[in-house]
N, C-alpha and C positions, 0 to 999 in steps of 0.2 A: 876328316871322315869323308873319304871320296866316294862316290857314284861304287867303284870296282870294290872299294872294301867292305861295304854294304851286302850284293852281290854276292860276293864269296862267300859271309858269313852268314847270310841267311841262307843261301844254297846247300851249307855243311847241313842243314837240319830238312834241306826240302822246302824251303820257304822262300815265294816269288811275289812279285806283284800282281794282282786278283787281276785280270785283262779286261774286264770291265768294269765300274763301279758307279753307284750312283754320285750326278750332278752335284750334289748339298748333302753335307753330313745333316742330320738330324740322329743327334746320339736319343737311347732311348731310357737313358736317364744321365743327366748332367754332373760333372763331378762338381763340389764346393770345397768340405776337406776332407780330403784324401790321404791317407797315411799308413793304414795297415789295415788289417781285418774287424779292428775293434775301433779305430777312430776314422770312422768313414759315413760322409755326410752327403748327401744328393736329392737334386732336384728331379725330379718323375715328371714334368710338364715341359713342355715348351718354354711358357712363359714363368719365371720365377713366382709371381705371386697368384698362378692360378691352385697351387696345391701349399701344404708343409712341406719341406724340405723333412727328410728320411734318411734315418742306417741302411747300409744298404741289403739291406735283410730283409725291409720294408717297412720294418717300426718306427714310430713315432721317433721323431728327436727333430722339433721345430722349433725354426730361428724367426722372430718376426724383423720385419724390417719396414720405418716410415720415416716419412720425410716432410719436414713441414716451410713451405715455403709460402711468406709473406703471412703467416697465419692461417693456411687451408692444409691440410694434409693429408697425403696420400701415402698406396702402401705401395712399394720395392722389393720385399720378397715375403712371402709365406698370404694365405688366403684369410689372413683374420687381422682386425676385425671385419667383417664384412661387408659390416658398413660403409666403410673407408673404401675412397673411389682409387683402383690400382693408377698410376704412371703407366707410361704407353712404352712398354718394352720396345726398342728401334732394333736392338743386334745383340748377338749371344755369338762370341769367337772364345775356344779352345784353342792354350798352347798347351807342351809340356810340362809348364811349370803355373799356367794361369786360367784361370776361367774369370772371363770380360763380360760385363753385363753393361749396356744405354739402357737410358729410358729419356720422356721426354715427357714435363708437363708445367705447365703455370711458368714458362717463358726461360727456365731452367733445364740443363743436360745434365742428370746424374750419371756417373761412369763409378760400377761397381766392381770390384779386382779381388777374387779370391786368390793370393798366390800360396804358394805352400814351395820351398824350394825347395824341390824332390831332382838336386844334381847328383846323378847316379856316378861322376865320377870324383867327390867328394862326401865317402861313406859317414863321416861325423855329421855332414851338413842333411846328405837324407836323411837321415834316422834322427833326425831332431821333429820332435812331434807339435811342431808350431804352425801353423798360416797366419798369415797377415790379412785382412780383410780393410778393406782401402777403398774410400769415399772420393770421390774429384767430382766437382760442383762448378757451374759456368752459368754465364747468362745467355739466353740465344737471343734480348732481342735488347735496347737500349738501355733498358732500365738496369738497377742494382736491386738487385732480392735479398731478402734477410731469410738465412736455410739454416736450418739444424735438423739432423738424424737421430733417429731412435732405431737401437738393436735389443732383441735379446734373445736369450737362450735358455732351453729349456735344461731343468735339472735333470731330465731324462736323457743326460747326454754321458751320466755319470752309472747307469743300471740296467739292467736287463730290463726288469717290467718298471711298469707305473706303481707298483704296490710293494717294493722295496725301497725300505726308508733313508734317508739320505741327514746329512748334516752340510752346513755351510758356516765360509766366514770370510773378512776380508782383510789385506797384510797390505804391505807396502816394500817394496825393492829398491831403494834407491831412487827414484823420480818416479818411478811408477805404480800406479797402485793398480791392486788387482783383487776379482774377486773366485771363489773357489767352492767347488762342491762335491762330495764324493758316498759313498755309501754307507753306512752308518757303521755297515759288520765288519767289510772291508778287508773278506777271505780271501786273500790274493791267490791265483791260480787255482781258485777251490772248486770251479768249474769245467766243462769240458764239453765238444759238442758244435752241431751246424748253426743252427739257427738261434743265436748267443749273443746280446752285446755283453761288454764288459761291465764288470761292477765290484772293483777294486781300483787305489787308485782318486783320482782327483782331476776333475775337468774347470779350467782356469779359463777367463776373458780376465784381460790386463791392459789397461791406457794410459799409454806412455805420455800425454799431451794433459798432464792434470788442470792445466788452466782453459784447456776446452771442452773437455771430456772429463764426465762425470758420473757414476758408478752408484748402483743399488740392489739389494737382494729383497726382492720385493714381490709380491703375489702380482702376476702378468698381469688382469685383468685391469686390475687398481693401477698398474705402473701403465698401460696404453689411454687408460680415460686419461687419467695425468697429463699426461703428452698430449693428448686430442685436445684437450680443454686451457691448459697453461703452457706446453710447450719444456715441462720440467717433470725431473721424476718425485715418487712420494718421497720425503725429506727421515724414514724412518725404513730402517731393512727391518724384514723379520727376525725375530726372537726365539720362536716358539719350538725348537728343533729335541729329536726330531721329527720328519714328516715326511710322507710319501707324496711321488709329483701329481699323485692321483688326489692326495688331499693335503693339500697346506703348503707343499712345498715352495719356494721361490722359484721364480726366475732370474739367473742374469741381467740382467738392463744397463743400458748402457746411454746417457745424449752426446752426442757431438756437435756442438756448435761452429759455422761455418763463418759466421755474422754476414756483413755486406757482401754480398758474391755480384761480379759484374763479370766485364769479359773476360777476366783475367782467371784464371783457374784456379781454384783453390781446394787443398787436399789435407786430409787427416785419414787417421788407419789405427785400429787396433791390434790385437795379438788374441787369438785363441790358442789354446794348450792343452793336451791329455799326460799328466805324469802317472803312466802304468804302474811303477817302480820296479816292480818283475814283471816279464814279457813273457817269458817260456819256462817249462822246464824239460830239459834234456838231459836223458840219462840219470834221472831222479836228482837234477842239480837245480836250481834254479838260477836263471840266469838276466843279465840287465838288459838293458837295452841301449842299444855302442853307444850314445853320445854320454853313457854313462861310464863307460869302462877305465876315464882315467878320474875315477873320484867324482865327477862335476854331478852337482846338487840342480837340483829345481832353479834355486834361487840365481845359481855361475850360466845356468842356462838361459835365463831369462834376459840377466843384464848383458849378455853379448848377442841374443837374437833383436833387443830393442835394438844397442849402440851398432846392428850391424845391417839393417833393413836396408838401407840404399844401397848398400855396395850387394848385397846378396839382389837387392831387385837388379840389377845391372847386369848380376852373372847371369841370374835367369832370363833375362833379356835377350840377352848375347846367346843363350845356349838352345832358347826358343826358336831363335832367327836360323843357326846353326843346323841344329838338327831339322831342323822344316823345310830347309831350302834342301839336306841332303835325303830327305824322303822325297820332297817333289823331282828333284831326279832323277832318283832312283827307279820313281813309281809313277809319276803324276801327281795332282794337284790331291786329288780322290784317293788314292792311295795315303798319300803324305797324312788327309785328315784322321782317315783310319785308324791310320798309327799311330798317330799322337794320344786319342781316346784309346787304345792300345797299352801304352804307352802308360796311361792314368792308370787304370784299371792293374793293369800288372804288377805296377808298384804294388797299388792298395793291398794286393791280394799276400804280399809279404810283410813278416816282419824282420828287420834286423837287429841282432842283438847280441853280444861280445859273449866269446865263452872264457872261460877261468881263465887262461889265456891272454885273452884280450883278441883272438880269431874272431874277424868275422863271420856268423853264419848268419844264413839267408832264408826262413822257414816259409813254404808259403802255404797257402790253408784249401782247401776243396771248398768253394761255396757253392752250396744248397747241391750238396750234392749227399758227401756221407761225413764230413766236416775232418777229413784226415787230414794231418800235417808231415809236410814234404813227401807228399807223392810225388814219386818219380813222374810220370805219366801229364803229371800235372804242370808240374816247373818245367819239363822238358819244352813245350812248343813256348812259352814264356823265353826260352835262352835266348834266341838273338839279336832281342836289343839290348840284352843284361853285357853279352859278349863281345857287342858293339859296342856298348856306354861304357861298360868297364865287368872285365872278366872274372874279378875278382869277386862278384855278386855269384856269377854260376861256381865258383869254387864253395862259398858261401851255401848253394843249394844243393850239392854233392857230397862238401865234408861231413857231415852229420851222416847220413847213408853210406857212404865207405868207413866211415868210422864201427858205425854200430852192425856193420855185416863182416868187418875184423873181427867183433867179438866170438867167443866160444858158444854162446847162447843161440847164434844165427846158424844151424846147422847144414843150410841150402848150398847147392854149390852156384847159385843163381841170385840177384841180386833184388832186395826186397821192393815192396811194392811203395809201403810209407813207414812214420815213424808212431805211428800212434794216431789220436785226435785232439787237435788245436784245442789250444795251446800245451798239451802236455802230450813230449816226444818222449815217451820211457821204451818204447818195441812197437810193431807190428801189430796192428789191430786187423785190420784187412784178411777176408776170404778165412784162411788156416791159421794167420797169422803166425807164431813160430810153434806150433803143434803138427800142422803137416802143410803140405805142399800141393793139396788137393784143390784148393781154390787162388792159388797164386797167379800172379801174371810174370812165369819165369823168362820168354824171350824176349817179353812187351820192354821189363824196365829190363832185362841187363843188354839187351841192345842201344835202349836210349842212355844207357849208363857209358857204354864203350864209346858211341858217338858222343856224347858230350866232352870225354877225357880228350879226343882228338881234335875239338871245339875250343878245347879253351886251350890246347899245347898249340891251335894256328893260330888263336887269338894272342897268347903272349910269347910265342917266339922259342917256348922251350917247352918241353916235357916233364916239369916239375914235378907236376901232379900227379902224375899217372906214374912218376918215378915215386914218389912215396909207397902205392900202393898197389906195386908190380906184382908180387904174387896174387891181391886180392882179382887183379883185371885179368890176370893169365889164366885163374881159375875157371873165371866168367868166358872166356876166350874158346876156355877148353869144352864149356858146357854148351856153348852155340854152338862151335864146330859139332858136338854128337847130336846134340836135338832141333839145330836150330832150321837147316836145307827144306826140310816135311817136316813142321809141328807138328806134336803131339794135338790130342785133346786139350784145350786150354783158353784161359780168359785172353783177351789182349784191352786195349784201352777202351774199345767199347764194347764195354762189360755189359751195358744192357741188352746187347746181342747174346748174352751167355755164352756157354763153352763152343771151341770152332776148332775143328780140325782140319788140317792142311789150309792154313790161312798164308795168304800168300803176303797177305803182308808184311807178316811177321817173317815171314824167310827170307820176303827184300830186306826185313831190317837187321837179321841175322846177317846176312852176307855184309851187309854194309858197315857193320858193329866188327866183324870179323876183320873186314878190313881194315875198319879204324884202329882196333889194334896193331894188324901189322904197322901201319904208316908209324 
């Protein structure tokens, strides 16, 4: 990935390095796990334990985190108990693929690692909906400390609200046990909508390391005095199921014992997990999600993300370093960081998931906007790290919209806006939606539509794409050449401007769409 082929491809779209930026990233909310629209966790603070960690919707879904050394404990992430004196956060680095937490207290360096390997050019490996969350423990001064951690998580990681009831239980996989919690009704895709977590499905913590790590479904409060006071969890999970996380329900908990920690560093790491089981439905199909699409279960899932965590921490290493150095390049140091939260954030906002087929598509969702999936508009300025990292992501957020504006039902000769509202792609919700044309954004997407086909025929070398669906783009071609020089009356991306005639922007982008077809 050189310095010029960066360049190039964010230039197809208009996209440069900001020419000046601030000194220090300060993101204005942290990633932790990141994965799609419905498993997405973050910190709102600076420091990890001044706040809960949050969906990124802004609801509740908090992880506590403590750490007890020598017998005193203190907290690592989330604001509770309160009583409990925080660790002295030292540094917060973002890569690609990791968010790095220091902290520093009672003569010990905790070093916290959220990875999630989101390698955009191994589609089975992003779409596995796993993190790894990873403990490294050292001494900073002579002595040898006796450390163990406590994690857990809230069953609110598995519903929409606090007041939908949930069920749990815990299994075993081969050397690992793990524990599980998910919605009691468990109406898969029975929902739709912005401001939405998921609540179908099953949210899993699983520890691979059963001789140190130690596992319980136990009411928070009672599992953190436990900890505060013996340093172990209650010796009994709850029973009583089921029960809402507003009353009764468990938490996850989790100890990890370190034992004697001196200079020498020592590490343990767990696995969180969301199994959706259906992720979308498109075209009234429902569909999997790709790490699904050759058969593979929960269970084939688990035991190759365990037996593969080194060699996958290595790739993201290598791919962190890779892509970081070819942003600081490109851009500078300020840039480089940008992009990487960029980068986060972009991923999160898609999901991928194999259609009948087994094609890739790549849906991504409007948040807190009007919660539609695969708007054009939307995925469009998202293209060119997808086009960068690998092309087949934007073919991914294209074939769905070329597909379903082939059909007989799409009567526009202009290319639609979205496919519906997340997660269910059946048509056109937006403005007229497929009844009239009167609130559409016709030059907005079928320009970004033309420019992307010529996006991704420089990204891979050939005109595949656009060769499948030559009549549907000559049509498009033919409707900017008539409307596109002087717009009409009409939306364009900033739709909160309402309707704009003779927008010029849209004429640059008409001309430029126009040309993308010829090329």
């Amino acid at each position: 990935m050189s310095r010029s082929a960066i360049v190039i491809l964010l230039g197809v779209l208009g996209f440069a390095a900001p020419p000046r930026a601030v000194a220090q990233l300060r993101p204005p909310s942290t990633p932790l796990i990141v994965h799609d629209p419905y498993f997405s966790v973050w910190s709102a603070t600076d420091n990890l334990t001044d706040s809960e960690t949050k969906h990124w919707t802004g609801a509740s879904q908090p992880m506590a985190g403590l750490v007890r050394v020598d017998g005193s404990v203190f907290r690592f992430m989330g604001n509770a108990p309160a009583s409990v004196p925080a660790m002295q956060q030292v540094s917060r680095v973002l890569t690609p693929t990791r968010t790095i937490y220091e902290f520093e207290k009672s003569g010990i360096r905790l070093t916290l690692t959220f990875f999630t390997p989101a390698l955009a050019g191994d589609l089975t490996i992003l779409s596995r909906p796993i993190t790894y969350i990873s403990w490294e423990v050292k001494s900073l001064d002579s002595a040898t400390h006796v450390v163990s951690v406590y994690l857990d998580c809230s069953s609110l990681m598995a519903v929409n609200t606090a007041n939908e009831s949930v069920v749990w239980s815990r299994a075993k996989i081969g050397d690992t046990e793990l524990l599980s919690v998910g919605s009691s009704e468990q109406k898969v895709l029975g929902v739709s909508g912005d401001d939405l977590r998921i609540n179908w499905g099953h949210f899993y913590l699983a520890a691979p390391d059963v001789a140190n790590e130690k596992l319980a479904l136990v009411n928070g409060r009672a599992a953190r005095n436990k900890y505060l006071t013996s340093g172990v969890l209650p010796d009994a999970d709850l029973l009583a199921m089921p029960a809402t996380p507003r009353s009764g329900a468990p938490v996850l908990a989790a100890t990890i014992e370190f034992g004697n920690v001196g200079a020498t560093a020592v590490s343990r790491h767990v696995l969180v997990a969301y199994d959706d089981l259906y992720s979308i439905e498109y075209l009234n199909r429902k569909l999997r999600p790709y790490w699904r699409k050759d058969g593979t279960n929960f269970a084939d899932l688990l035991r190759k993300a365990v037996s593969e965590y080194e060699v996958l921490l290595q790739r993201g290493v290598a791919f962190d370093k890779e892509l970081t150095a070819d942003l600081t390049t490109a851009g500078g140091r300020e840039y480089a960081a940008l992009s990487v939260l960029a980068y986060r954030q972009a991923i999160g906002a898609h999901k991928l998931v194999a259609d009948v087929d087994g094609t890739p598509l790549f849906f991504a969702k409007e948040n807190f906007s009007n919660g539609c999936i695969d708007t054009v508009d939307v995925f469009y300025p998202s293209a060119p790290l997808f086009l960068l990292l690998n092309p087949k992501l934007v073919e991914g957020q294209m074939k769905p919209i070329l597909d379903y504006a082939s059909l007989p039902r799409w009567r526009w000769p202009f290319a639609p806006h979205d496919l519906g509202t997340y997660p269910l792609a059946n048509g056109q919700v937006y403005g007229g939606g497929e009844r009239t044309e009167e609130n559409q954004m016709p030059v907005e997407e079928t320009g970004n539509m033309l420019i992307l086909a010529l996006a991704v025929a420089r990204a891979e070398g050939n005109a595949n794409l656009a060769r499948s669906y030559w009549p549907l783009l000559t049509k498009w071609a033919d409707y900017l050449r008539a409307k596109g020089l002087d717009p009409e009356n009409q939306l364009s991306t900033d739709d909160f401007a309402g309707h704009l005639a003779h927008n010029s922007n849209l004429s640059i982008k008409a001309i430029e769409a126009v040309a993308s077809y010829a090329e």
